[in-house]
N, CA, C and O atoms as a Maestro MAE file, in Angstrom:
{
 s_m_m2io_version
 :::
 2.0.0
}

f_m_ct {
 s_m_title
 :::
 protein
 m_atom[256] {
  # First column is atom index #
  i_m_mmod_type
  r_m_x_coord
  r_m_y_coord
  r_m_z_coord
  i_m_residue_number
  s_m_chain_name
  s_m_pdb_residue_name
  s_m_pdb_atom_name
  i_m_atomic_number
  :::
  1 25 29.685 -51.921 5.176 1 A "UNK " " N  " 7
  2 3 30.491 -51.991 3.979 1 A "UNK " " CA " 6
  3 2 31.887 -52.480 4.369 1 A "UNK " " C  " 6
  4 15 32.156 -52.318 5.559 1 A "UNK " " O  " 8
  5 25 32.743 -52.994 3.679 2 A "UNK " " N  " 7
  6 3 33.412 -54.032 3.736 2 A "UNK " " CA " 6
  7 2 34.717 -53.333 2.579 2 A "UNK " " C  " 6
  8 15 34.600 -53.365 1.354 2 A "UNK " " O  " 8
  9 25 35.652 -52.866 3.161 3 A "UNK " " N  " 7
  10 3 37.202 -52.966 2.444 3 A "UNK " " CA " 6
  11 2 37.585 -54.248 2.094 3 A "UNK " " C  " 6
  12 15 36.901 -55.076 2.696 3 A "UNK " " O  " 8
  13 25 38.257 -54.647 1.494 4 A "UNK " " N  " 7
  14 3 39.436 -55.856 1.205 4 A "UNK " " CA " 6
  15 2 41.069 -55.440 0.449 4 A "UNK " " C  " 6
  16 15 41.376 -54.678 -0.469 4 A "UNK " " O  " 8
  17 25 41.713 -56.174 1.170 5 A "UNK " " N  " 7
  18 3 43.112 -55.753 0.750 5 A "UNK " " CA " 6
  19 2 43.598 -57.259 0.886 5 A "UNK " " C  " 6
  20 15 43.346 -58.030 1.813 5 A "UNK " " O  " 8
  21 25 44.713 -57.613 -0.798 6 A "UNK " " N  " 7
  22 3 45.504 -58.361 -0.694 6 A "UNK " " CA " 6
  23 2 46.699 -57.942 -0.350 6 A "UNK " " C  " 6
  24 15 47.094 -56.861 -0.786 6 A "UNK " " O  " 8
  25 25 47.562 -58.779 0.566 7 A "UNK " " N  " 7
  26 3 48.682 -58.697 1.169 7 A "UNK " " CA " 6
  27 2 50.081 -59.758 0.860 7 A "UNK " " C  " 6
  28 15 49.831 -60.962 0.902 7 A "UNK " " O  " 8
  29 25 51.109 -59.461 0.644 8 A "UNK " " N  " 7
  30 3 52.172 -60.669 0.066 8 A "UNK " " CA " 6
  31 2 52.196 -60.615 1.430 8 A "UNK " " C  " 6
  32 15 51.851 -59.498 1.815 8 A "UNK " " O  " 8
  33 25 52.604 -61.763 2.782 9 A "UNK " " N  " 7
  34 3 52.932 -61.979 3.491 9 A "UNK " " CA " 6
  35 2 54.396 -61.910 3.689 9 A "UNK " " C  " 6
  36 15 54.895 -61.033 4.394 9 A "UNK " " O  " 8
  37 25 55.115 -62.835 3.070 10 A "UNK " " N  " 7
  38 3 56.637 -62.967 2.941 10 A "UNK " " CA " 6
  39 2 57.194 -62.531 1.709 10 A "UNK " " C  " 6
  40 15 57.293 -63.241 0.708 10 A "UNK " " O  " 8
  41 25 57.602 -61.195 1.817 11 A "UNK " " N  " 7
  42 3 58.359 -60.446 0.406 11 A "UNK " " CA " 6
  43 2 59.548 -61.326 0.505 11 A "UNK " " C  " 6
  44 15 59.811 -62.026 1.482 11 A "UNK " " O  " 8
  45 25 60.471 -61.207 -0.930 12 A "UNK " " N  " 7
  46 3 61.521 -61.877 -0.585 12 A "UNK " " CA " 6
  47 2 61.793 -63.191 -0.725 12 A "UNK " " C  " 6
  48 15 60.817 -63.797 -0.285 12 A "UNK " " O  " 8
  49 25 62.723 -64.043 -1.160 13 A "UNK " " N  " 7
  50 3 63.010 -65.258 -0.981 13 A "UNK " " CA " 6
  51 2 64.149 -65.350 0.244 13 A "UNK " " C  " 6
  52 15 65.161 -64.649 0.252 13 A "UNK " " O  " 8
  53 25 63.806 -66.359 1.304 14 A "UNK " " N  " 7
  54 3 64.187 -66.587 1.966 14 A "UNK " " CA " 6
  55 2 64.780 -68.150 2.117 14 A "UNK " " C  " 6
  56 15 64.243 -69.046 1.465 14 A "UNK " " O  " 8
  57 25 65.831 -68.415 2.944 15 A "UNK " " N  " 7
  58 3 66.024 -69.863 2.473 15 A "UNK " " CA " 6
  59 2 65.489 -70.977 3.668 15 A "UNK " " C  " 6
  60 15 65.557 -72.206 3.633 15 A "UNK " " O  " 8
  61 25 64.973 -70.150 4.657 16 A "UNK " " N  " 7
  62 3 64.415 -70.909 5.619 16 A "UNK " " CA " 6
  63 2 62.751 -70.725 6.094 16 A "UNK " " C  " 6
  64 15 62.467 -69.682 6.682 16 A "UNK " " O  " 8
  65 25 61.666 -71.734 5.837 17 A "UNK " " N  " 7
  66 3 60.662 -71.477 5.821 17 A "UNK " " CA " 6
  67 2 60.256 -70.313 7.566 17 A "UNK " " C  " 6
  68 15 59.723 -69.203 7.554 17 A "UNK " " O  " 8
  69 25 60.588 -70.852 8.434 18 A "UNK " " N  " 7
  70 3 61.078 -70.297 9.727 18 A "UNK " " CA " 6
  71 2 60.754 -68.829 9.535 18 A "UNK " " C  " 6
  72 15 59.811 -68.146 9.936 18 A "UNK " " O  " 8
  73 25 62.031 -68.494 8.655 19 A "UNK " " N  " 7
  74 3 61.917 -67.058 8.610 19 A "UNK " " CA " 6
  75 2 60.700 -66.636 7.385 19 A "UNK " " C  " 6
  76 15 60.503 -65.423 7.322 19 A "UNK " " O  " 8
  77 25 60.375 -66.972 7.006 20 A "UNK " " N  " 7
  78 3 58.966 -66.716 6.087 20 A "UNK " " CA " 6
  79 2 58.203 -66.715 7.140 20 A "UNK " " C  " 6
  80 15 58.119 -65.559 7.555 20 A "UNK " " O  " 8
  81 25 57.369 -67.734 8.029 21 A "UNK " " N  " 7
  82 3 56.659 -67.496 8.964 21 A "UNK " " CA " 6
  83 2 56.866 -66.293 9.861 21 A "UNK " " C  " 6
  84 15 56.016 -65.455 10.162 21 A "UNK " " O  " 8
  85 25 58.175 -66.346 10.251 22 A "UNK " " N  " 7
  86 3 58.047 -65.068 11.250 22 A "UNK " " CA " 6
  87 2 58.153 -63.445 10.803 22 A "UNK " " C  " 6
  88 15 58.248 -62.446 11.516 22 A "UNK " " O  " 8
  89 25 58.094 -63.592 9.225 23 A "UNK " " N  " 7
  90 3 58.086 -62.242 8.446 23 A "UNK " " CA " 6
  91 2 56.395 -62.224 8.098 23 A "UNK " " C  " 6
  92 15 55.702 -61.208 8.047 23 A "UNK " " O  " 8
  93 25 55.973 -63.520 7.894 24 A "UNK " " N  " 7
  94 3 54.079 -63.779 7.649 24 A "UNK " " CA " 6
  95 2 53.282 -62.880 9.159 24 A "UNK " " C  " 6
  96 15 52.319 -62.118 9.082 24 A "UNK " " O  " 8
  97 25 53.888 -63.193 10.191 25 A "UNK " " N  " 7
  98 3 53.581 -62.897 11.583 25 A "UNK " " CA " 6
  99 2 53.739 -61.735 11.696 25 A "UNK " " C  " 6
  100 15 52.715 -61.289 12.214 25 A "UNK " " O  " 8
  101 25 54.649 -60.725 11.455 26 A "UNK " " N  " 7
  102 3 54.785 -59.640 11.291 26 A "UNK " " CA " 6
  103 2 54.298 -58.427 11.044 26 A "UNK " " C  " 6
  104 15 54.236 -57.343 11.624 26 A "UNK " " O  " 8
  105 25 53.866 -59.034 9.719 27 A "UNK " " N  " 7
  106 3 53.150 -58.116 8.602 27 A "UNK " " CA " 6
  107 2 51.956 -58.342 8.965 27 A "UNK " " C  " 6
  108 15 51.245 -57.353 8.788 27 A "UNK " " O  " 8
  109 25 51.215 -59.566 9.569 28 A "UNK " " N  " 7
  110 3 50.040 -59.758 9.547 28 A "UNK " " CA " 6
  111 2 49.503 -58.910 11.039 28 A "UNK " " C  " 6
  112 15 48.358 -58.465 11.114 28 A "UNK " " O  " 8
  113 25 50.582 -58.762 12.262 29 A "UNK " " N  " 7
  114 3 50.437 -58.158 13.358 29 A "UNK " " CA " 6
  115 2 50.211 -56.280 12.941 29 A "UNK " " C  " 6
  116 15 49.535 -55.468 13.574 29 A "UNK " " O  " 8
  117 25 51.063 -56.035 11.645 30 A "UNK " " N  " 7
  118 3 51.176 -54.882 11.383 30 A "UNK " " CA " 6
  119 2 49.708 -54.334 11.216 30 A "UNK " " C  " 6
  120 15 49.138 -53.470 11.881 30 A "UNK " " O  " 8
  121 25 49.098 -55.319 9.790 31 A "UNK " " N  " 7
  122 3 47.751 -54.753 9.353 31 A "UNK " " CA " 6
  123 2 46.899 -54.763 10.354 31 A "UNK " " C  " 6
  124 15 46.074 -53.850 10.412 31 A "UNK " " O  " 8
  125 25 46.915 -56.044 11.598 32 A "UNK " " N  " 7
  126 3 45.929 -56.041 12.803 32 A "UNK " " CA " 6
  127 2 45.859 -54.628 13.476 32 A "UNK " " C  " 6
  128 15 44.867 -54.058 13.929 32 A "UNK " " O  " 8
  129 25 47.038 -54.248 13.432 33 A "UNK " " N  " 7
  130 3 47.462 -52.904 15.167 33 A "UNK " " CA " 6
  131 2 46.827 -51.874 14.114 33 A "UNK " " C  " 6
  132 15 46.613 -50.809 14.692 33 A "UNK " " O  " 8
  133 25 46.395 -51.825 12.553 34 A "UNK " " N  " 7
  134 3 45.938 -51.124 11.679 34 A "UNK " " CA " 6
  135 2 44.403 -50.698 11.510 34 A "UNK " " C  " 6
  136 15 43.983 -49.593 11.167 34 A "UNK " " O  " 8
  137 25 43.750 -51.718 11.800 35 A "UNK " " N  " 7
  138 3 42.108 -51.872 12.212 35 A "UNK " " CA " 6
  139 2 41.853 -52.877 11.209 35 A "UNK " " C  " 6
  140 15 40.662 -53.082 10.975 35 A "UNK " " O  " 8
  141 25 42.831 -53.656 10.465 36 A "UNK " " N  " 7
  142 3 42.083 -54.774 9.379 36 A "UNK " " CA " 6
  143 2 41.900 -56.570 10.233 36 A "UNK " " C  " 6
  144 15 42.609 -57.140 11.062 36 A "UNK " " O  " 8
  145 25 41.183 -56.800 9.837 37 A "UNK " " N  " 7
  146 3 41.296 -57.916 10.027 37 A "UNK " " CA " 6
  147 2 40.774 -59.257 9.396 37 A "UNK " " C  " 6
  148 15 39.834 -59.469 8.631 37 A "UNK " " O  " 8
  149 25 41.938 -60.303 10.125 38 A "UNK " " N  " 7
  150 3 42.892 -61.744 8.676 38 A "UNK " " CA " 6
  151 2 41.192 -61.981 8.414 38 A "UNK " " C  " 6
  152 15 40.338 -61.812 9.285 38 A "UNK " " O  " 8
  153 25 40.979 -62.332 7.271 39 A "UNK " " N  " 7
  154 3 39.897 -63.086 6.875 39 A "UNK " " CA " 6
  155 2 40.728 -64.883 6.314 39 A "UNK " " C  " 6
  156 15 40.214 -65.989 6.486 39 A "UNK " " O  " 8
  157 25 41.991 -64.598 5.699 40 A "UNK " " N  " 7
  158 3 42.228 -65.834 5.108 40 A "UNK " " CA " 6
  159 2 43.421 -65.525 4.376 40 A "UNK " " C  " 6
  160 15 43.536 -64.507 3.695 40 A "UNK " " O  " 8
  161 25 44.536 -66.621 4.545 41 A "UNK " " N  " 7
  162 3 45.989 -66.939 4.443 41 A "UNK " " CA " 6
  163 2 45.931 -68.101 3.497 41 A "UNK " " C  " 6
  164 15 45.571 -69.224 3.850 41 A "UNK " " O  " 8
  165 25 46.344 -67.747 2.133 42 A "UNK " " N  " 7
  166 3 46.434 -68.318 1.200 42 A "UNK " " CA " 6
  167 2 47.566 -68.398 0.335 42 A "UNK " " C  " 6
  168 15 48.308 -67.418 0.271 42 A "UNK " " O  " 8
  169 25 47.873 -69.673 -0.511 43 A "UNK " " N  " 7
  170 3 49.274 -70.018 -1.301 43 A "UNK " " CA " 6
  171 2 48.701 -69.476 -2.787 43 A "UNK " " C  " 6
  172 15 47.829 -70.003 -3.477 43 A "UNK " " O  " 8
  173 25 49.387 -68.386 -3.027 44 A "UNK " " N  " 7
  174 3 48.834 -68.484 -4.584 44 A "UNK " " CA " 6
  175 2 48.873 -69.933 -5.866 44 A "UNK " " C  " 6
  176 15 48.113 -70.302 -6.762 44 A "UNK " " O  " 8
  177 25 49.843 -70.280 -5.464 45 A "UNK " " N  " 7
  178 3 49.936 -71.577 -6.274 45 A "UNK " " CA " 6
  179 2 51.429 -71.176 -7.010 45 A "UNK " " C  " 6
  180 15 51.740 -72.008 -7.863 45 A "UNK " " O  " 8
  181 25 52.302 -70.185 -6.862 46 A "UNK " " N  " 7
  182 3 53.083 -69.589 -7.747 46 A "UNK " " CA " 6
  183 2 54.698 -70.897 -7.646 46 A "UNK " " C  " 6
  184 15 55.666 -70.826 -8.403 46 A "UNK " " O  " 8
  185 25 54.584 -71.581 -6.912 47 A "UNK " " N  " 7
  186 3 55.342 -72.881 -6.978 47 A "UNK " " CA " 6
  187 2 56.826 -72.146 -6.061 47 A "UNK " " C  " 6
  188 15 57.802 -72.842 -5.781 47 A "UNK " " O  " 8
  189 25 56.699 -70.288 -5.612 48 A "UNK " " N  " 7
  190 3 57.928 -69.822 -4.947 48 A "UNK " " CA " 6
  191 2 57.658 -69.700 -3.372 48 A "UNK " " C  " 6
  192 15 58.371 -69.103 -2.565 48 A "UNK " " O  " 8
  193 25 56.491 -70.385 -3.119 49 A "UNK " " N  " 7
  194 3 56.245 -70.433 -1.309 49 A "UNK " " CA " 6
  195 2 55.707 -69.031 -1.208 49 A "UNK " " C  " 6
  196 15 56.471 -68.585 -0.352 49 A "UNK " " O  " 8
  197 25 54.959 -68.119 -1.492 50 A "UNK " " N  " 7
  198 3 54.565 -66.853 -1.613 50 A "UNK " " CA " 6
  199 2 53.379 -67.400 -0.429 50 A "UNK " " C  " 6
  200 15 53.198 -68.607 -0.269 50 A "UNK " " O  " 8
  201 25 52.660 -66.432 0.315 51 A "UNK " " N  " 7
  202 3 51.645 -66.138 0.865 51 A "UNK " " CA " 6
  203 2 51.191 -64.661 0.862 51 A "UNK " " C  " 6
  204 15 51.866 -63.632 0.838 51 A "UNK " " O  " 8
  205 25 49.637 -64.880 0.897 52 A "UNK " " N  " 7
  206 3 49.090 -64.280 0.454 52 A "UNK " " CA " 6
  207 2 47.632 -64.016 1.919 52 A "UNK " " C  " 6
  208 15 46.721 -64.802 2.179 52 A "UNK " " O  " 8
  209 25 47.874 -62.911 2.466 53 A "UNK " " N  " 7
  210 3 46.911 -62.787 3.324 53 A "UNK " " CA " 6
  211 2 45.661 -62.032 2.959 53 A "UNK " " C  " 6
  212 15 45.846 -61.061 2.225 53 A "UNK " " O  " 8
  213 25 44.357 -62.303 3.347 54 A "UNK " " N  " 7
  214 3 43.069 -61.586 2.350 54 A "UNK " " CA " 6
  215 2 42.542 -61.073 4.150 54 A "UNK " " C  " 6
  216 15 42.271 -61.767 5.130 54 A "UNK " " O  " 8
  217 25 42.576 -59.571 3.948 55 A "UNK " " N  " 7
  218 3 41.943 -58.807 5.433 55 A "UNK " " CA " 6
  219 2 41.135 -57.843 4.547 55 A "UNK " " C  " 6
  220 15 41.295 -57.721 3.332 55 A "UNK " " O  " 8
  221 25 40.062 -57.033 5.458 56 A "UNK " " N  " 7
  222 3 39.342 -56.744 5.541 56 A "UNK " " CA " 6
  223 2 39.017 -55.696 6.941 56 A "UNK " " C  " 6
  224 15 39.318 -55.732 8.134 56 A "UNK " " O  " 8
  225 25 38.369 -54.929 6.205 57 A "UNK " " N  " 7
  226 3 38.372 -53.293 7.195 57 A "UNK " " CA " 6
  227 2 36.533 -53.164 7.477 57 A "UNK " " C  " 6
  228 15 35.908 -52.971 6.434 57 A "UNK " " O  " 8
  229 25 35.899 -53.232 8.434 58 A "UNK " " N  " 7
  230 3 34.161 -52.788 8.326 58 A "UNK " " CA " 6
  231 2 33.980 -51.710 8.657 58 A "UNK " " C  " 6
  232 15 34.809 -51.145 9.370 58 A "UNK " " O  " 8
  233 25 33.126 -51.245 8.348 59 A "UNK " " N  " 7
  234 3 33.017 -49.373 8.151 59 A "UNK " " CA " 6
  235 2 31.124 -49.190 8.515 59 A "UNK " " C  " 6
  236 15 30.478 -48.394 7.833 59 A "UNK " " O  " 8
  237 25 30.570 -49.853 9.408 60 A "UNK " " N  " 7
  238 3 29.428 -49.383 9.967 60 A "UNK " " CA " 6
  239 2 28.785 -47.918 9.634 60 A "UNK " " C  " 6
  240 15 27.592 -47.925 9.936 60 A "UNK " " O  " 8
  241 25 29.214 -46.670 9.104 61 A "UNK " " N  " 7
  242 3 28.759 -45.593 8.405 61 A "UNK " " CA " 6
  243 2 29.280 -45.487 7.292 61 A "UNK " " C  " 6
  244 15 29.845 -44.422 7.040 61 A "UNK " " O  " 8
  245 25 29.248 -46.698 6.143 62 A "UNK " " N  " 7
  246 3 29.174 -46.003 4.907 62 A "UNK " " CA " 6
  247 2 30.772 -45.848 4.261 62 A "UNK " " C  " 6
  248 15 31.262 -46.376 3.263 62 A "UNK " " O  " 8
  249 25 31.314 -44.977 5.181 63 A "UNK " " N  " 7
  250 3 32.479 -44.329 4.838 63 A "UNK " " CA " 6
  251 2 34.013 -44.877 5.623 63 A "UNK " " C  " 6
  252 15 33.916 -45.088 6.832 63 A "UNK " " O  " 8
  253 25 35.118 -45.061 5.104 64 A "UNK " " N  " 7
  254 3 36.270 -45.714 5.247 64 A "UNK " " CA " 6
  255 2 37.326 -44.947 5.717 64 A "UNK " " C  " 6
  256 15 38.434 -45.457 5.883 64 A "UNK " " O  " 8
  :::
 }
 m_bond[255] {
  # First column is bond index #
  i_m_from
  i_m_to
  i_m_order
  :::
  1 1 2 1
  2 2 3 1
  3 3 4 2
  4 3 5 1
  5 5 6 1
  6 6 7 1
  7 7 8 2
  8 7 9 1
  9 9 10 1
  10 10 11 1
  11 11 12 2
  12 11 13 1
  13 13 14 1
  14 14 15 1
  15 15 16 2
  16 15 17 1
  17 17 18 1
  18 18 19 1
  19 19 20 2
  20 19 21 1
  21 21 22 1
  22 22 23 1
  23 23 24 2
  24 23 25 1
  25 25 26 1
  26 26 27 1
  27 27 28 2
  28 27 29 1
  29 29 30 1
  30 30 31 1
  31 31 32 2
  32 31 33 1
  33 33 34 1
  34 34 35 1
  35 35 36 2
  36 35 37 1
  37 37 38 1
  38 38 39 1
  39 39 40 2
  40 39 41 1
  41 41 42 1
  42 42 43 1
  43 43 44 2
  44 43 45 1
  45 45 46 1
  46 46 47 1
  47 47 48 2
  48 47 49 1
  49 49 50 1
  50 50 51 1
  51 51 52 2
  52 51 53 1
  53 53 54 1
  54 54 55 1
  55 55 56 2
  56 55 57 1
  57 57 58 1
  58 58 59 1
  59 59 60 2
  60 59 61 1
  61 61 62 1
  62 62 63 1
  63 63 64 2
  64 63 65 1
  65 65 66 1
  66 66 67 1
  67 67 68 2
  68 67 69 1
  69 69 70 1
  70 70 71 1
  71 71 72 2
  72 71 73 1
  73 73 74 1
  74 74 75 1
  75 75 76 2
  76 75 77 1
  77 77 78 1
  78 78 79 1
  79 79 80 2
  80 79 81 1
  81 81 82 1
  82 82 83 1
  83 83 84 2
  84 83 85 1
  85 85 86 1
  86 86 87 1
  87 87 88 2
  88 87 89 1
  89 89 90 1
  90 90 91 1
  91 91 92 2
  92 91 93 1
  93 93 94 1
  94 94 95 1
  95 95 96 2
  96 95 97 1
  97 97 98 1
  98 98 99 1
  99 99 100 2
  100 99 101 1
  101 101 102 1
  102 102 103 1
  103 103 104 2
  104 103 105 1
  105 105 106 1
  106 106 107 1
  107 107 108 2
  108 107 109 1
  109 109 110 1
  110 110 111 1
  111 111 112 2
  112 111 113 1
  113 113 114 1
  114 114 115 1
  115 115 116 2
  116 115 117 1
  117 117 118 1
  118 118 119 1
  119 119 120 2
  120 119 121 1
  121 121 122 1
  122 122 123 1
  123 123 124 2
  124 123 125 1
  125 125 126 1
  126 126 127 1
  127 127 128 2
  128 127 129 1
  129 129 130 1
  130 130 131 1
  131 131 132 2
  132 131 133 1
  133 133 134 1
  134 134 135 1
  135 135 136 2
  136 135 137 1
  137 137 138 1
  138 138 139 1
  139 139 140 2
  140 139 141 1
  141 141 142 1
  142 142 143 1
  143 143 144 2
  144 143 145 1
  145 145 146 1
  146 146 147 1
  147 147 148 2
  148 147 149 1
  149 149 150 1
  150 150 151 1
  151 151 152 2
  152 151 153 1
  153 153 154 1
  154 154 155 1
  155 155 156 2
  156 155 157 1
  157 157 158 1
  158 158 159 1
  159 159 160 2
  160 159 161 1
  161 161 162 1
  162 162 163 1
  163 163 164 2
  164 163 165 1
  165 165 166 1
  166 166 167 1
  167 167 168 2
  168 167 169 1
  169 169 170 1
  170 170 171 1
  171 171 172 2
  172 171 173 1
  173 173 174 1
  174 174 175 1
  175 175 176 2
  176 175 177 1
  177 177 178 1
  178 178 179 1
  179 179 180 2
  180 179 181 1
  181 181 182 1
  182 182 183 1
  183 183 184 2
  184 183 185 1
  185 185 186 1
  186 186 187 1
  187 187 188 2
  188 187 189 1
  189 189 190 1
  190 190 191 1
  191 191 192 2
  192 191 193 1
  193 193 194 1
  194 194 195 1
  195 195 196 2
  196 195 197 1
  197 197 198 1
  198 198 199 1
  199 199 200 2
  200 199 201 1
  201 201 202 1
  202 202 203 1
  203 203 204 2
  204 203 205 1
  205 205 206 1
  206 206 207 1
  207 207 208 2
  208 207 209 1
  209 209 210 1
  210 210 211 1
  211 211 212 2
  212 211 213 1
  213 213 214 1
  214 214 215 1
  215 215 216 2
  216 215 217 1
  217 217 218 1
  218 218 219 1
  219 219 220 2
  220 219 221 1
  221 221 222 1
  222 222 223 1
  223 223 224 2
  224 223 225 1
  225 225 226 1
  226 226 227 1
  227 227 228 2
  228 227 229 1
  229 229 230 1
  230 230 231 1
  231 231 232 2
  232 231 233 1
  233 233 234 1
  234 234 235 1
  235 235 236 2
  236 235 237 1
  237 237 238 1
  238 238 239 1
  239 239 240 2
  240 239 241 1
  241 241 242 1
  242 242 243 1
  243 243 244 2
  244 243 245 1
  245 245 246 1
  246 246 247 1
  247 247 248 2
  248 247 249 1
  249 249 250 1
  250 250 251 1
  251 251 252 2
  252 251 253 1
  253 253 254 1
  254 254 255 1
  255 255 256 2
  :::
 }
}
């Protein structure tokens, strides 16, 4: 069985893409050291540079 969690990558407007990436890197290291893992890094389309990371937790007995 299979968790899923959406994630904003880069909260915040920032004025340098730079620092969006290295706040994307972050957060995404956070949920890893967590037991999830990235399935897929996506732009919502929201036209404000938002990302959007899609992870996922497996649970081999059932239970989470």
């Amino acid at each position: 069985m299979r968790e899923y969690k959406l994630v904003y990558l880069n909260k915040g407007f920032k004025l340098s893409r730079e620092n969006d990436l290295e706040q994307a890197e972050a957060v995404i290291n956070q949920y890893v050291s967590e037991g999830w893992t990235l399935q897929q890094i996506t732009a919502p389309g929201d036209g404000v540079g938002a990302l959007v990371g899609v992870f996922y937790k497996e649970d081999s007995f059932g239970k989470l």
